[in-house]
LUMDO-81451 format. One record per residue (C-alpha): x, y, z. Coordinates in steps of 0.001 Angstrom, whole numbers, padded with zeros to 6 digits. Layout:
+---------+---------+---------+
|       X |       Y |       Z |
+---------+---------+---------+
|       X |       Y |       Z |
...
+---------+---------+---------+
***
This chain:
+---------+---------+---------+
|       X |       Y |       Z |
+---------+---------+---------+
|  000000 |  000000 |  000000 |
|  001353 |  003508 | -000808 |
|  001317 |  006871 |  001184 |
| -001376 |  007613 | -001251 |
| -003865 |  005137 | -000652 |
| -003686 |  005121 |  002756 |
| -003976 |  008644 |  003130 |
| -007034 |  008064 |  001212 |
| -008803 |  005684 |  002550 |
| -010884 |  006660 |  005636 |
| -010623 |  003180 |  006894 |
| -007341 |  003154 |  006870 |
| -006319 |  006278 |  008568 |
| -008446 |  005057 |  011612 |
| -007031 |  001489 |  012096 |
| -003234 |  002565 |  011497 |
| -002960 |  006559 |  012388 |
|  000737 |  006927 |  012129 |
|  000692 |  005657 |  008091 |
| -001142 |  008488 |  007137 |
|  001780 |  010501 |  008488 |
|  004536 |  008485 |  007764 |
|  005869 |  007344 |  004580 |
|  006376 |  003753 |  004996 |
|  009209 |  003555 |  002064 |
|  012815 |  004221 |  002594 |
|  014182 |  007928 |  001123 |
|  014549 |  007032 | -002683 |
|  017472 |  010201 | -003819 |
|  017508 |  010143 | -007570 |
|  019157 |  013571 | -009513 |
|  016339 |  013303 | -011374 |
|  013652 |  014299 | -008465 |
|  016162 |  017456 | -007575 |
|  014030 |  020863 | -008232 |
|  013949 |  022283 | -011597 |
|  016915 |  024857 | -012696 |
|  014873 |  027297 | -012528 |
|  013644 |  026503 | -008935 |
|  017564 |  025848 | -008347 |
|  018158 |  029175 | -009219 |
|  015342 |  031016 | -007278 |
|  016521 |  029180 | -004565 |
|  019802 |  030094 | -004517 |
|  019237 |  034035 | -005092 |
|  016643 |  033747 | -002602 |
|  019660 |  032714 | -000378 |
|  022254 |  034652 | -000943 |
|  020564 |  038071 | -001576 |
|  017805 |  037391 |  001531 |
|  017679 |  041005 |  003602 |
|  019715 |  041466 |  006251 |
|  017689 |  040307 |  009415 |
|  015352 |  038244 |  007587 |
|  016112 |  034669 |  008742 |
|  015833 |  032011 |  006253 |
|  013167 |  029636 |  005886 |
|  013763 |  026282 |  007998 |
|  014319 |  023889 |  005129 |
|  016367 |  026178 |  003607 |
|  018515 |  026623 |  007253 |
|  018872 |  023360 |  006803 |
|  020333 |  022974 |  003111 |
|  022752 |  025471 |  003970 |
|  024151 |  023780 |  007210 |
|  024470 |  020972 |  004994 |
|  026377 |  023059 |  001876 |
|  028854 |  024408 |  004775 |
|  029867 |  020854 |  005717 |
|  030151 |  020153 |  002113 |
|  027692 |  016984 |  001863 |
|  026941 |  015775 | -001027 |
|  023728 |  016680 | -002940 |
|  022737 |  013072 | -002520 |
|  022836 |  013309 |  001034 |
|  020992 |  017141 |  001031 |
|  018184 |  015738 | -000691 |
|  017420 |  012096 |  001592 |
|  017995 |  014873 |  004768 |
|  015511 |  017302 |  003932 |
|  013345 |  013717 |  003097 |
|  013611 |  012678 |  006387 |
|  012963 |  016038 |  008033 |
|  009605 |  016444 |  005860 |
|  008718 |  012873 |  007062 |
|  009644 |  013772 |  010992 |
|  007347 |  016918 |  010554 |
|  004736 |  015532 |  008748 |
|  004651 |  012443 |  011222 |
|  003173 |  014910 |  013920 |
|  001428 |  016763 |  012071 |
|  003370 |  019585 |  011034 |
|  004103 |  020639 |  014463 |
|  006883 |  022932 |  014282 |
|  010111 |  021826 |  014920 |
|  010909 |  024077 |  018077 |
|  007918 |  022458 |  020091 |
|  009465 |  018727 |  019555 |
|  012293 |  017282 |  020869 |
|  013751 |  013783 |  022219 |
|  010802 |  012482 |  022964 |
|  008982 |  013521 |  019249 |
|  012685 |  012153 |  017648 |
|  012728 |  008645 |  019998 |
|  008812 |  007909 |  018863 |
|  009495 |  008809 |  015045 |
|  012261 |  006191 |  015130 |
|  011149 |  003924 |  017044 |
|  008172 |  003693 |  014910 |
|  010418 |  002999 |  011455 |
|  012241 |  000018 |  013399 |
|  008906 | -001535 |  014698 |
|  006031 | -000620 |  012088 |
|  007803 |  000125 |  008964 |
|  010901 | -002684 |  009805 |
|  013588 | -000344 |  007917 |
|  016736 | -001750 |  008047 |
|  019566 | -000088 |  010626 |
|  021205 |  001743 |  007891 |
|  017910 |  003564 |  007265 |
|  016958 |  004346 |  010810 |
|  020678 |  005649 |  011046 |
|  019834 |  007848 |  007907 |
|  016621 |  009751 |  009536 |
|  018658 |  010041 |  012556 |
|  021464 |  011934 |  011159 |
|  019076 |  014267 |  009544 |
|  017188 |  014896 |  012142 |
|  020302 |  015625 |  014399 |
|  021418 |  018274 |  011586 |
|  018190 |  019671 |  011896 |
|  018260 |  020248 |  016093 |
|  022457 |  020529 |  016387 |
|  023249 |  022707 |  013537 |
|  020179 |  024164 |  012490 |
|  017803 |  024864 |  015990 |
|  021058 |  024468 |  018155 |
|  019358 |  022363 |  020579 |
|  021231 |  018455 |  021992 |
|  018583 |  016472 |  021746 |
|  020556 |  014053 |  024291 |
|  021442 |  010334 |  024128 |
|  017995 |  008983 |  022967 |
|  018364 |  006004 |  024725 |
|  014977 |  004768 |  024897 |
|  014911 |  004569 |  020586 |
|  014003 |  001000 |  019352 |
|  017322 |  000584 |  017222 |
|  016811 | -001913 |  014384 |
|  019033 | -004653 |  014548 |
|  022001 | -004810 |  012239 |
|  022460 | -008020 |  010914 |
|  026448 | -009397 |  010485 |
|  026133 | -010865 |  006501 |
|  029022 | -012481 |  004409 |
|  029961 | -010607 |  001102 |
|  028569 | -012012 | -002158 |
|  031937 | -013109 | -003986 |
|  032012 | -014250 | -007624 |
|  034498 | -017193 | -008398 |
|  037467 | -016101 | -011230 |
|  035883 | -018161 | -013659 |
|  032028 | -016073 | -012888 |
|  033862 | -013295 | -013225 |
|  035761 | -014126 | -016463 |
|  032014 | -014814 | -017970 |
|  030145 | -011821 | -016695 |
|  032280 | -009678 | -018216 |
|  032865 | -011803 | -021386 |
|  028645 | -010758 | -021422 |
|  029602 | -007295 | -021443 |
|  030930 | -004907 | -024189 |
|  032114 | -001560 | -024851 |
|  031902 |  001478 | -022241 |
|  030407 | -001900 | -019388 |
|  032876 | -003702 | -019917 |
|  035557 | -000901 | -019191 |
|  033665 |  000365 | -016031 |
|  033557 | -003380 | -015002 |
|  036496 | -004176 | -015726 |
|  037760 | -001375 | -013365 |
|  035362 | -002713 | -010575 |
|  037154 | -005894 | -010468 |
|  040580 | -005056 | -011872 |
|  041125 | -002149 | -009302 |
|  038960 | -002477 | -006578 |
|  036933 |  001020 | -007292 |
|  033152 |  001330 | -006067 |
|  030734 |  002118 | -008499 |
|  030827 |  006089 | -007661 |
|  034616 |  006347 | -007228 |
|  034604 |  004589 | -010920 |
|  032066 |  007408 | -012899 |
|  033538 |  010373 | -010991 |
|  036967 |  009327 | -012685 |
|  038552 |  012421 | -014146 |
|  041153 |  012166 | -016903 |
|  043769 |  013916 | -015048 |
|  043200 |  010903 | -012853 |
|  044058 |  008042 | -015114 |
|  047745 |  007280 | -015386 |
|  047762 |  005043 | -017974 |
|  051862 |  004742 | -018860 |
|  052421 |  003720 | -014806 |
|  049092 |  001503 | -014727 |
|  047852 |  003838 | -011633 |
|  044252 |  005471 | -011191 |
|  044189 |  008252 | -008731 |
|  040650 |  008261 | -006370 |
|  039975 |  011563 | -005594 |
|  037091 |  012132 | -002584 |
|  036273 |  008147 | -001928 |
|  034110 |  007227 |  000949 |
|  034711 |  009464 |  003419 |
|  036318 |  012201 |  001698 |
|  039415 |  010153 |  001134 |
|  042161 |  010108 | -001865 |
|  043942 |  006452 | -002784 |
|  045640 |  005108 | -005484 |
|  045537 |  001811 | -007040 |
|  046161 | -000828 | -010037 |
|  045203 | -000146 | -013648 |
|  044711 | -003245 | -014724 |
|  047079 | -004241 | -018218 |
|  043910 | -005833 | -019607 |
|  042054 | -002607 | -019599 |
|  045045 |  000148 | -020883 |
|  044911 | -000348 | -024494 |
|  040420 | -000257 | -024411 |
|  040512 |  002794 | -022152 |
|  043307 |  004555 | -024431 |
|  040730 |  004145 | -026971 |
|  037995 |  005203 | -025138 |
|  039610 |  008220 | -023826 |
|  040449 |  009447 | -027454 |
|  036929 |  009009 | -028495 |
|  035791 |  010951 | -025215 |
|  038269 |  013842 | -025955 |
|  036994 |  014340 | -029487 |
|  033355 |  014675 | -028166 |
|  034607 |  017320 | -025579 |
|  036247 |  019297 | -028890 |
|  032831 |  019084 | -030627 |
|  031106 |  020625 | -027016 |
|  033504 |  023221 | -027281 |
|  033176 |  024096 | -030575 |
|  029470 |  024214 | -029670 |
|  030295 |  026324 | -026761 |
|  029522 |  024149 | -024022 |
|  032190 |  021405 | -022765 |
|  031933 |  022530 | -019186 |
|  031951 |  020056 | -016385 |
|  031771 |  020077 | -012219 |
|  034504 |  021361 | -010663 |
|  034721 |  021077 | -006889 |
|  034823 |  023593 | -003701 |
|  036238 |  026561 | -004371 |
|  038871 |  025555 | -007487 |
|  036224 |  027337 | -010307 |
|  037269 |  030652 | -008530 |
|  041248 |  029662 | -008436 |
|  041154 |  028472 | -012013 |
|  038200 |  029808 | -014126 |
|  039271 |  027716 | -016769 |
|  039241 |  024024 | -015468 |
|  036116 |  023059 | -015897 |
|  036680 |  023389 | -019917 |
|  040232 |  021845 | -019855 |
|  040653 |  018002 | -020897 |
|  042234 |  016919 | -017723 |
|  039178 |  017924 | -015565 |
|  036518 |  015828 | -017664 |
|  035148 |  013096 | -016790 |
|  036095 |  009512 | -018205 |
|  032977 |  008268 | -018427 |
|  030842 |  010878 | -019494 |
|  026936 |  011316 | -020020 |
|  025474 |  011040 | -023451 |
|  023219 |  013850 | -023261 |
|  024563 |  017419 | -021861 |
|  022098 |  018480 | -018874 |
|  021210 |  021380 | -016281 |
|  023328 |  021067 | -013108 |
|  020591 |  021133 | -010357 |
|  022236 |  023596 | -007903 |
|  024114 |  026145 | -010594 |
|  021371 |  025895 | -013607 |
|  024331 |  025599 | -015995 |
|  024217 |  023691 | -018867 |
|  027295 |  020400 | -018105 |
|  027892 |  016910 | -019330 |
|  027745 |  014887 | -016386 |
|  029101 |  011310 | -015766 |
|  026984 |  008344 | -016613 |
|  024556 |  007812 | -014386 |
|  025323 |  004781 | -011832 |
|  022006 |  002830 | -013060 |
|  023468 |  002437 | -016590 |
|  026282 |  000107 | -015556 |
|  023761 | -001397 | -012895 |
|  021310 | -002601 | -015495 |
|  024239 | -003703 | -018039 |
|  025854 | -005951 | -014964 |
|  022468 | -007206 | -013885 |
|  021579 | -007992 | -017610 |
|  024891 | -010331 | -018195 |
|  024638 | -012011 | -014897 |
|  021035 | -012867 | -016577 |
|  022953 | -013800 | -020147 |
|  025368 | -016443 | -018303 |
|  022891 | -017917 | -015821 |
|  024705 | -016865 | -012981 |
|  022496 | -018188 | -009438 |
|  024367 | -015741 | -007441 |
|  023687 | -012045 | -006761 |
|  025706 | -010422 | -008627 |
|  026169 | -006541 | -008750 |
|  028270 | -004164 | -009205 |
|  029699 | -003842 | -005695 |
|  030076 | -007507 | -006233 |
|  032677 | -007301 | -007707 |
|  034574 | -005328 | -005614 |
|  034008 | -007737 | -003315 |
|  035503 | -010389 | -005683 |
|  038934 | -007867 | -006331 |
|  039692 | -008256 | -002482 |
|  038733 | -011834 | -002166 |
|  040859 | -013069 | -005269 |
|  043725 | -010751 | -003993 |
|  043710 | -012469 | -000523 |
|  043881 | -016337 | -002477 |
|  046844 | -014956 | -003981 |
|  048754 | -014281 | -000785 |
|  048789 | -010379 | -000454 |
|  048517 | -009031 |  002972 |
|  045713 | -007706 |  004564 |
|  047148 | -003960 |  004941 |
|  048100 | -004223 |  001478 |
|  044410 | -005081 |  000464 |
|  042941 | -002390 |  002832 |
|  045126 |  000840 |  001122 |
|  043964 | -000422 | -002305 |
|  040272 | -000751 | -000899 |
|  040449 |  002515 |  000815 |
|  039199 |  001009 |  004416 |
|  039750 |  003039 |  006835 |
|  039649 |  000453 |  009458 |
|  041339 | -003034 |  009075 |
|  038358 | -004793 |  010464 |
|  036095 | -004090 |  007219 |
|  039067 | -005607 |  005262 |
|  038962 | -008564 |  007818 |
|  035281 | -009522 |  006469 |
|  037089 | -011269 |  002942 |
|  039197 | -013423 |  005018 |
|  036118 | -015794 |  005148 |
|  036274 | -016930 |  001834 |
|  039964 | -018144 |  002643 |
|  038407 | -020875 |  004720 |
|  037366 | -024550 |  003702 |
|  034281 | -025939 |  004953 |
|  033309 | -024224 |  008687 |
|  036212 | -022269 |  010400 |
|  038476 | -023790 |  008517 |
|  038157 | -027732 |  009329 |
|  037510 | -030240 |  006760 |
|  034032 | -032466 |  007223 |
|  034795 | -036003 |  008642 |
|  032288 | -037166 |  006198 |
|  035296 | -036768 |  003414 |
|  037639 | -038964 |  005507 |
|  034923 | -041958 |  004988 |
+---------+---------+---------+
***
């Protein structure tokens, strides 16, 4: 049932209350639900030119705590989510008249009724905390009484050399490539379309990660296999960018502050992207016409498809595969810190997870049944 039906149905409202107020479906952010440019732009004019002693409006407080910590517009867009949700939950009470007890029953309802999953309860909290800390400046406290949902311990999915060889023997082109790099180097899916030219070393068989997971920078392997198909690739991507130019666009995103340092980068070849969009669009915050990177569903579908093609009975995904880079590398004997630096793990204990697939049978110990 949908937020729409039940908020629709009479019935419905009366034997569960709280789903009329709550939407029972975890924050979906998609770039293509971001406000129009030209809401973008009103928005930001709205901000910056706002008259001096005319505070801002609360959901717009809250965008710009998060633009001053420099989150991602990803995250801007599932925070505000979960703040509409929280409001909406008590029925639009204003913010300043809640507190821990409003926060603990919102929760506790998502872990009980809806049954989100920990990393989802964790996600509303965070907002929410934006929202009181940064935003209302008001510590909410501990919330200790919160029903937490229960984070389950799971094994990686990991995809035997020979799966691998055939999933990407199913893929082609610009998929294969981006795979390729997935389980050749180790790269998440994100870390692999925000690749940047300047990034690619191809003569020393290096790629440079700029802002990983947690704002980090790491290097790691090109693989051989791939040099020769991404040289090619490159050169096709570099006359496209000479064709936007000569069309007067050719622009992409360049981060922070660097557009002011050097107005020039975000036309230069080094700053574009490796893998970029087909189509040029409207950057939702700036309303400027760019060529973004593929979008992360296109390699999705094309991995999903060829697992499909081969037969494959496992899950297979992209992040797979990352999983199967680590894995393979610890069968081969390379140690663990190694295997963390190239994975860009900030603690050793999320490297410590592949070890499992190391073992034979449980822990380690061979069945008796094969001494028969």
């Amino acid at each position: 049932m949908n937020e729409g039906t039940a908020a629709g149905n009479p019935d419905e409202r009366q034997a569960r209350p709280w789903l009329c107020r709550l939407c029972p479906v975890r924050p979906r952010v998609d770039h293509r639900s971001v406000t129009t440019p030209r809401q973008s732009l009103q928005h930001i004019a709205r901000m910056a030119h706002a008259p001096v002693g005319q505070k801002l409006k609360l959901l717009d407080q809250v965008r710009e705590a998060i633009r001053i910590r420099h989150y991602s517009a990803r995250t801007e867009e599932a925070y505000i989510s979960w703040i509409k949700r929280f409001i909406l939950f008590h029925g639009k009470r204003h913010s300043l008249e809640m507190g821990e007890d409003e926060i603990t029953r919102f929760l506790s309802v998502l872990a009980v009724h809806e049954q989100v999953s920990a990393s989802t309860q964790n996600q509303a909290l965070c907002a929410l905390l934006i929202l009181y800390r940064h935003v209302l400046d008001r510590d909410v406290g501990w919330l200790q009484d919160v029903i937490r949902a229960k984070r389950p311990q799971r094994l990686p999915f990991v995809l035997t050399r020979p799966e691998v060889k055939a999933l990407l023997g199913a893929l082609e082109g610009v998929h294969w490539i981006m795979a390729s790099l997935l389980d050749g180097a180790g790269l998440r899916l994100l870390e692999c379309l925000r690749l940047r030219v300047k990034d690619t070393d191809i003569s020393s068989h290096q790629i440079l990660v700029r802002e990983g997971k947690g704002n980090k920078d790491r290097r790691t392997m090109l693989p051989a296999a791939v040099k020769e198909p991404l040289a090619a690739h490159l050169e096709h991507v570099r006359q496209r960018h000479q064709h936007d130019l000569a069309q007067g666009f050719g622009r992409v995103y360049v981060p922070d502050a660097l557009r002011r340092k050097y107005p020039h980068a975000n036309r230069e070849w080094g700053w574009q992207w490796v893998f970029p969009a087909s189509q040029i669009s409207i950057d939702p915050r700036s309303g400027e016409h760019r060529r973004h990177h593929l979008h992360e569903s296109v390699l999705q579908r094309a991995v999903k498809e060829a697992a499909r093609t081969i037969r494959l009975t496992k899950m297979a995904n992209c992040h797979t595969l990352r999983h199967s880079f680590a894995t393979h590398l610890l069968e081969d004997g390379y140690d663990i810190r190694t295997i963390q630096a190239l994975l860009g793990h900030r603690d050793v204990k999320t490297t410590m997870i592949y070890t499992h697939v190391l073992n034979r049978g449980g822990k380690g110990v061979n069945s008796p049944m094969d001494r028969l």
